[in-house]
mmCIF file of the C-alpha atoms, coordinates in Angstrom:
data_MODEL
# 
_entry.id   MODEL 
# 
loop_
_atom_site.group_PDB 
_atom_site.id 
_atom_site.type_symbol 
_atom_site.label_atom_id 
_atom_site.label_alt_id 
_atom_site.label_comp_id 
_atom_site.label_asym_id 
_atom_site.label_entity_id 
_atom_site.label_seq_id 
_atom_site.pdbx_PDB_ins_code 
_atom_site.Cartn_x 
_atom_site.Cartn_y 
_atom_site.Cartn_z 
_atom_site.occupancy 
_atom_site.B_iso_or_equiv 
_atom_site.pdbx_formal_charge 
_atom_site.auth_seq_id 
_atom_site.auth_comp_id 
_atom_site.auth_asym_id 
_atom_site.auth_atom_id 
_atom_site.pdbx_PDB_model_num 
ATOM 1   C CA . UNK A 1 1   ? 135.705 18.142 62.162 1.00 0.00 ? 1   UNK A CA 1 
ATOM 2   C CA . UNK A 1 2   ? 136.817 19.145 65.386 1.00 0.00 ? 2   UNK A CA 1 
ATOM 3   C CA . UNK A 1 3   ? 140.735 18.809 63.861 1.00 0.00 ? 3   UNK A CA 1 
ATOM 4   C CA . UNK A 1 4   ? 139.574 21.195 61.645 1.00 0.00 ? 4   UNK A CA 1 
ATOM 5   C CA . UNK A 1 5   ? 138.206 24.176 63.989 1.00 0.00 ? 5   UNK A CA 1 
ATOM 6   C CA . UNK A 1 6   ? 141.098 23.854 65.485 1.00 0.00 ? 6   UNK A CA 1 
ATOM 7   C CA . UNK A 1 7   ? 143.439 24.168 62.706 1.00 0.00 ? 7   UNK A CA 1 
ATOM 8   C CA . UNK A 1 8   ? 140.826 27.125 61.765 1.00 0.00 ? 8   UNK A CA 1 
ATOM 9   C CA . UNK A 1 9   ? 141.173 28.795 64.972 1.00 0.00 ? 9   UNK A CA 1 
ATOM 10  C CA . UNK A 1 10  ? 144.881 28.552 65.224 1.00 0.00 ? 10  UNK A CA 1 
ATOM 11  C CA . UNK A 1 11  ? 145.498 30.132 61.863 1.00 0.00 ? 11  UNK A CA 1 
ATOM 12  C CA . UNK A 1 12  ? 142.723 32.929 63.291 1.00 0.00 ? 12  UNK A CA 1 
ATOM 13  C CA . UNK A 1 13  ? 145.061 33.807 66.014 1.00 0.00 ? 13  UNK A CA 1 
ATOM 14  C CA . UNK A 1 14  ? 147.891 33.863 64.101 1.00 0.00 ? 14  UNK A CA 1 
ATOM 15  C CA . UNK A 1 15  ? 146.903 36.475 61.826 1.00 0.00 ? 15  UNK A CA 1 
ATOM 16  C CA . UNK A 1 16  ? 145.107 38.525 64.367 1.00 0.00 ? 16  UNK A CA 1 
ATOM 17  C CA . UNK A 1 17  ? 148.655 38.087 66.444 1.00 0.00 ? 17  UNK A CA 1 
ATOM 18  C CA . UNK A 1 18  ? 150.873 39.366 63.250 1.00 0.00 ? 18  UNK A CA 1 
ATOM 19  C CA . UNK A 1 19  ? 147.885 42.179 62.795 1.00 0.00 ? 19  UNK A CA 1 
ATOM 20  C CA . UNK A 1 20  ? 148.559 43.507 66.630 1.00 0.00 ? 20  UNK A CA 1 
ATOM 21  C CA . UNK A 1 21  ? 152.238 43.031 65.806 1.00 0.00 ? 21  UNK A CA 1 
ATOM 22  C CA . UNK A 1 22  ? 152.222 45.124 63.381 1.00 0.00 ? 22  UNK A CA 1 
ATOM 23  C CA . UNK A 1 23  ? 149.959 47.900 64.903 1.00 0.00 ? 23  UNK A CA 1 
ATOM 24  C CA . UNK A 1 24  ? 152.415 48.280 67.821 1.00 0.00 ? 24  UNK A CA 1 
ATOM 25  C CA . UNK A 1 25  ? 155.233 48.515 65.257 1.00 0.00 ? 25  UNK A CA 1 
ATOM 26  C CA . UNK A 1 26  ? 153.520 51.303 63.106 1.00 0.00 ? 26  UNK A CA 1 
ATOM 27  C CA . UNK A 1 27  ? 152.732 52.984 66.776 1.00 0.00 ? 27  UNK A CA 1 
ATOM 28  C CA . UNK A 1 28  ? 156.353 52.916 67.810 1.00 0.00 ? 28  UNK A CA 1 
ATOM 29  C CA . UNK A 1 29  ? 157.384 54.103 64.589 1.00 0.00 ? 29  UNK A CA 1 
ATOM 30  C CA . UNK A 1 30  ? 155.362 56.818 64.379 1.00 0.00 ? 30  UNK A CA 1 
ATOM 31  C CA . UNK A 1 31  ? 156.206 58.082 67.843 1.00 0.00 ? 31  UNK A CA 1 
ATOM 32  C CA . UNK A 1 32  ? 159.965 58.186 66.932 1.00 0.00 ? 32  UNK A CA 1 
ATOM 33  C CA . UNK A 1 33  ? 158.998 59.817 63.851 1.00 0.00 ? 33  UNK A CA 1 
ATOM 34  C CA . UNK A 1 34  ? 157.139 62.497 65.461 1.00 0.00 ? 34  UNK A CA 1 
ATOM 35  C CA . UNK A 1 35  ? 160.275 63.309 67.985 1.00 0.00 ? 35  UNK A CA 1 
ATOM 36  C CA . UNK A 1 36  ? 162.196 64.405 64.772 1.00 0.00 ? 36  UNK A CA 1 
ATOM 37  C CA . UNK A 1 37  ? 160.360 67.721 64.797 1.00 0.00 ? 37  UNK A CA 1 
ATOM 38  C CA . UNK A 1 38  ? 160.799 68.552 68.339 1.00 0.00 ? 38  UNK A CA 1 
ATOM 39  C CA . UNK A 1 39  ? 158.896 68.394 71.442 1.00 0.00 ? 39  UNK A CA 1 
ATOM 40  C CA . UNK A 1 40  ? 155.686 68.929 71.096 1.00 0.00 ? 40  UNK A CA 1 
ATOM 41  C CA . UNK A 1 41  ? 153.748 70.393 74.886 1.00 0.00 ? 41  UNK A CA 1 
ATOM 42  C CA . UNK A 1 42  ? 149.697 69.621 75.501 1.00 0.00 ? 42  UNK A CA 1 
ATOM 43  C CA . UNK A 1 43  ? 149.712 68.104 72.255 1.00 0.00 ? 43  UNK A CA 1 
ATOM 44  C CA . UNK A 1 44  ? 151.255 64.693 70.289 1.00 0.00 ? 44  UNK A CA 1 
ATOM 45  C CA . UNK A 1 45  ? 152.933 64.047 66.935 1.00 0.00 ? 45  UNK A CA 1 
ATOM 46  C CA . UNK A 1 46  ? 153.670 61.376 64.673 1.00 0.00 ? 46  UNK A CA 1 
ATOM 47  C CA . UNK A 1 47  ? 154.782 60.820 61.376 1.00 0.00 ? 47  UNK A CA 1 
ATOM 48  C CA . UNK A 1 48  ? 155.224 57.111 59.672 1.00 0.00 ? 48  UNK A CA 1 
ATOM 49  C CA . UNK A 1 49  ? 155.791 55.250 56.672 1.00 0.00 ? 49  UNK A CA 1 
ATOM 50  C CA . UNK A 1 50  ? 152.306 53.707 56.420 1.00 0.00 ? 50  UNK A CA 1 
ATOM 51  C CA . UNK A 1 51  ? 153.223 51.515 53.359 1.00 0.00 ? 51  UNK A CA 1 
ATOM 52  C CA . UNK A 1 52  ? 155.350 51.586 50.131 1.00 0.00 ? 52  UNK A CA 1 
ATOM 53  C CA . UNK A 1 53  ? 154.086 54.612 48.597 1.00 0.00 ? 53  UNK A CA 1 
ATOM 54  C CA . UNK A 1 54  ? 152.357 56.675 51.699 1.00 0.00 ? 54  UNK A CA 1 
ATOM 55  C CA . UNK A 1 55  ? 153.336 58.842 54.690 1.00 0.00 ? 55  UNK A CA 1 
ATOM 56  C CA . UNK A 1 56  ? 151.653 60.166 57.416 1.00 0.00 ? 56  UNK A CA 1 
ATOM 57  C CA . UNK A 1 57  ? 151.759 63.420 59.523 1.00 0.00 ? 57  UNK A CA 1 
ATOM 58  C CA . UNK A 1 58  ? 149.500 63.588 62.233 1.00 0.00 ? 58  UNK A CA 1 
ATOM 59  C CA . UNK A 1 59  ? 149.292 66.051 64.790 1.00 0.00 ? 59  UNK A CA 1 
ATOM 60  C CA . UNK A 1 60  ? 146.980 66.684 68.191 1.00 0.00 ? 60  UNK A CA 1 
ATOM 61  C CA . UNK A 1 61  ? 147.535 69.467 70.356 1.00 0.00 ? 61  UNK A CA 1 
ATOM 62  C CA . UNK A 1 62  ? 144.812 71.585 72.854 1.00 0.00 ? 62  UNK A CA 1 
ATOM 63  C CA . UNK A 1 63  ? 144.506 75.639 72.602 1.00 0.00 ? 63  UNK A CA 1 
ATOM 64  C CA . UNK A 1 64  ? 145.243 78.074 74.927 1.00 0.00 ? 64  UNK A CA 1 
ATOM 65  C CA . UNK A 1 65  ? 141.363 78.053 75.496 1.00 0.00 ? 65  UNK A CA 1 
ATOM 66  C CA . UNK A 1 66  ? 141.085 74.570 75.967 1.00 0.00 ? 66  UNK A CA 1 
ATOM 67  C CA . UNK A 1 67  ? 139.925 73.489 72.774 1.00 0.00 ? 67  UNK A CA 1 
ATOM 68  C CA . UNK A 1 68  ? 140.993 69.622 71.244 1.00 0.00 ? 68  UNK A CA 1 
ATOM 69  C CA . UNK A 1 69  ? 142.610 70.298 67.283 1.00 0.00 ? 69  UNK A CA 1 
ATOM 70  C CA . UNK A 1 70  ? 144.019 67.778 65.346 1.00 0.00 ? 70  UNK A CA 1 
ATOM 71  C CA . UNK A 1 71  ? 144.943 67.873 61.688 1.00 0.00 ? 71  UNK A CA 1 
ATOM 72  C CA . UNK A 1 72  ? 146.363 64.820 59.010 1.00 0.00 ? 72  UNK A CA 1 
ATOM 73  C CA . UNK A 1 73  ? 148.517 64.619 56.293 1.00 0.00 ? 73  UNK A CA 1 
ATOM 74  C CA . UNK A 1 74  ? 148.506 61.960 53.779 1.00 0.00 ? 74  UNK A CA 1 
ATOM 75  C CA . UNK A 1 75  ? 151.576 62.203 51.573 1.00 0.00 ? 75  UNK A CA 1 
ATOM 76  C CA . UNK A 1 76  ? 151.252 60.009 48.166 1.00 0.00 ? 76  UNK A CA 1 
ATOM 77  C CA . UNK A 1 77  ? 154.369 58.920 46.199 1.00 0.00 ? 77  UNK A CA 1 
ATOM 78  C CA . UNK A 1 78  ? 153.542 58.662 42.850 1.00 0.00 ? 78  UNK A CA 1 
ATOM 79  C CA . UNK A 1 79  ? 155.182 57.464 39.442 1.00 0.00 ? 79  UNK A CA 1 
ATOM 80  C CA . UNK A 1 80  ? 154.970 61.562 38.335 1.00 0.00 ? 80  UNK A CA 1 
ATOM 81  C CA . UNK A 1 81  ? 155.400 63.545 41.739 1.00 0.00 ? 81  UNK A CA 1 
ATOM 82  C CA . UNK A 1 82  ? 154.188 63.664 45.302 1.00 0.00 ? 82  UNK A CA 1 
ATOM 83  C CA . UNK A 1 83  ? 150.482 64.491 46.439 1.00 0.00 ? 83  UNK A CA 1 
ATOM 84  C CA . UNK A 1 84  ? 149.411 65.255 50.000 1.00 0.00 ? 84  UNK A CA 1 
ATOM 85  C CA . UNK A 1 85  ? 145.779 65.778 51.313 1.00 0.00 ? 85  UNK A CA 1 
ATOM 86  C CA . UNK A 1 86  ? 144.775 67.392 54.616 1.00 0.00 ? 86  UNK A CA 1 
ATOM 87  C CA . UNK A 1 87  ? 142.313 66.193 56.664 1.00 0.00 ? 87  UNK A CA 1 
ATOM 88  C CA . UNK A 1 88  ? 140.344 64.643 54.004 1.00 0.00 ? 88  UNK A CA 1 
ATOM 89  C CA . UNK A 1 89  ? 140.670 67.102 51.647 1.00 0.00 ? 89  UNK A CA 1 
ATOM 90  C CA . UNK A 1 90  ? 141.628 66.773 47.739 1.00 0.00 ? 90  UNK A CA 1 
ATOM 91  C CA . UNK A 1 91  ? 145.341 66.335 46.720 1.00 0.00 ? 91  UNK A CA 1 
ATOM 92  C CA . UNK A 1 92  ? 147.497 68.422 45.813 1.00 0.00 ? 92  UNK A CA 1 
ATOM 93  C CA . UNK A 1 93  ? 151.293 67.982 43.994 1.00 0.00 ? 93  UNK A CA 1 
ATOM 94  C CA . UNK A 1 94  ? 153.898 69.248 46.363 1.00 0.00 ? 94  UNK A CA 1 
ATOM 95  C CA . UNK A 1 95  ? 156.404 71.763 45.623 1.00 0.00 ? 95  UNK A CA 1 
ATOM 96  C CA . UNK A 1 96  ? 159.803 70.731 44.940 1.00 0.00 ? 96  UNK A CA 1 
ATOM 97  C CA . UNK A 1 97  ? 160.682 72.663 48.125 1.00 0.00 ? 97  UNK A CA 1 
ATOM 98  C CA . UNK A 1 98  ? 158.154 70.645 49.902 1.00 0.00 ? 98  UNK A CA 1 
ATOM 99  C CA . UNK A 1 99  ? 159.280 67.768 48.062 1.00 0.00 ? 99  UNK A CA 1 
ATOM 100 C CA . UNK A 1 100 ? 162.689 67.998 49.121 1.00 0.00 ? 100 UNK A CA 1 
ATOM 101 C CA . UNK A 1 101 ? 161.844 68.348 52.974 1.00 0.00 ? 101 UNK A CA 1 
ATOM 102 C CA . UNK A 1 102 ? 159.559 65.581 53.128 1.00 0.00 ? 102 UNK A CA 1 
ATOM 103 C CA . UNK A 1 103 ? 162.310 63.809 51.542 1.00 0.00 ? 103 UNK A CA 1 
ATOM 104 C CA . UNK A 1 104 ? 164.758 64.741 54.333 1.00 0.00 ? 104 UNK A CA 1 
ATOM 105 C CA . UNK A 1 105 ? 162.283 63.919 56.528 1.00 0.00 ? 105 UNK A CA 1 
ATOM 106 C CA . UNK A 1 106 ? 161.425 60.625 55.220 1.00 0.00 ? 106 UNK A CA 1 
ATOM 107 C CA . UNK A 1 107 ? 164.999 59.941 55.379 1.00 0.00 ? 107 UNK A CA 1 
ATOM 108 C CA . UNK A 1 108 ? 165.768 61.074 58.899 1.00 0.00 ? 108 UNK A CA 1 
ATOM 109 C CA . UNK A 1 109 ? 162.712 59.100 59.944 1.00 0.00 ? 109 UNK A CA 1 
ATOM 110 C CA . UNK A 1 110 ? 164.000 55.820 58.429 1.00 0.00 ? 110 UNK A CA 1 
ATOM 111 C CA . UNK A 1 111 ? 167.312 56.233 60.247 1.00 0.00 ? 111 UNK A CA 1 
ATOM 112 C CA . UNK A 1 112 ? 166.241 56.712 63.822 1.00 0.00 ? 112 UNK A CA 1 
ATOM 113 C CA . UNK A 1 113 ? 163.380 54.079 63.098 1.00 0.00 ? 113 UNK A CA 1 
ATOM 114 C CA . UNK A 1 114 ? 166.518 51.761 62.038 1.00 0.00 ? 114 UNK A CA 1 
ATOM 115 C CA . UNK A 1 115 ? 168.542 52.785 65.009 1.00 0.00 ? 115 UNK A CA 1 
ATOM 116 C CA . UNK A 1 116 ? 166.354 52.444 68.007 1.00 0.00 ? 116 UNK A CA 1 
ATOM 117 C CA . UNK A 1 117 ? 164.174 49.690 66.661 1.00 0.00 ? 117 UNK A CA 1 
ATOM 118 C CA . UNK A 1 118 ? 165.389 47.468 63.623 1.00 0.00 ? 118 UNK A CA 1 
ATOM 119 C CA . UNK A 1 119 ? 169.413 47.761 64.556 1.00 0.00 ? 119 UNK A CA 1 
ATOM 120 C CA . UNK A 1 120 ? 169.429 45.091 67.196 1.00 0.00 ? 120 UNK A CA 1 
ATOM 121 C CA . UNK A 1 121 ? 166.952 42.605 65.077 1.00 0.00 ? 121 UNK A CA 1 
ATOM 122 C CA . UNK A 1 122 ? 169.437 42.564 62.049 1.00 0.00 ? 122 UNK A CA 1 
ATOM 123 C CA . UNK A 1 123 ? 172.697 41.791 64.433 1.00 0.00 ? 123 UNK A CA 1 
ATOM 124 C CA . UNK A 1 124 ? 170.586 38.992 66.466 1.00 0.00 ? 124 UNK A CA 1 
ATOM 125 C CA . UNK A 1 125 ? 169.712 37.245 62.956 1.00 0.00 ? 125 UNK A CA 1 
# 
């Protein structure tokens, strides 16, 4: 029994180890994804690959009267176009304009993620 809880417990931490892994990878991705666009002052952005098919803009920034604002973008890649929604809102199919920068974007993103993050993992291996 005891064998058991411990086995149990083990495999617990493990995935709750992989989970936090993980979080701190999407964080640091996001971050380097957000310095594409430029500095941002009083405020923060990120954008990320969250998984196969979805992106993520995210932006936080304070007015000149002091107020907190902070807007998200979900992009959706789909079999017959892209959708994004703001801040909860219903989607909507991008432009092919759009299209095309978050494309550029997406690409960009994947090689500074690559470069600062992933480049040294795949020589080490």
């Amino acid at each position: 029994m005891i064998q058991r809880m411990m086995k149990y417990t083990l495999a617990q931490r493990q995935t709750e180890h992989r989970a936090e892994l993980y979080r701190n990878l999407i964080r640091h991705e996001a971050k380097i994804g957000g310095e594409l666009f430029g500095n941002m002052s009083g405020g923060r952005r990120e954008f990320f690959c969250f998984d196969e098919r979805t992106w993520i803009w995210h932006e936080e920034w304070i007015d000149i009267n002091g107020f907190r604002h902070q807007t998200t973008t979900r992009y959706d890649v789909r079999p017959k176009g892209i959708y994004k929604a703001q801040d909860g809102q219903q989607y909507t199919r991008l432009s092919k304009t759009e299209a095309g920068r978050l494309k550029r974007a997406a690409e960009a993103y994947k090689q500074q993620v690559f470069k600062q993050m992933y480049r040294q993992v795949i020589y080490l291996s």
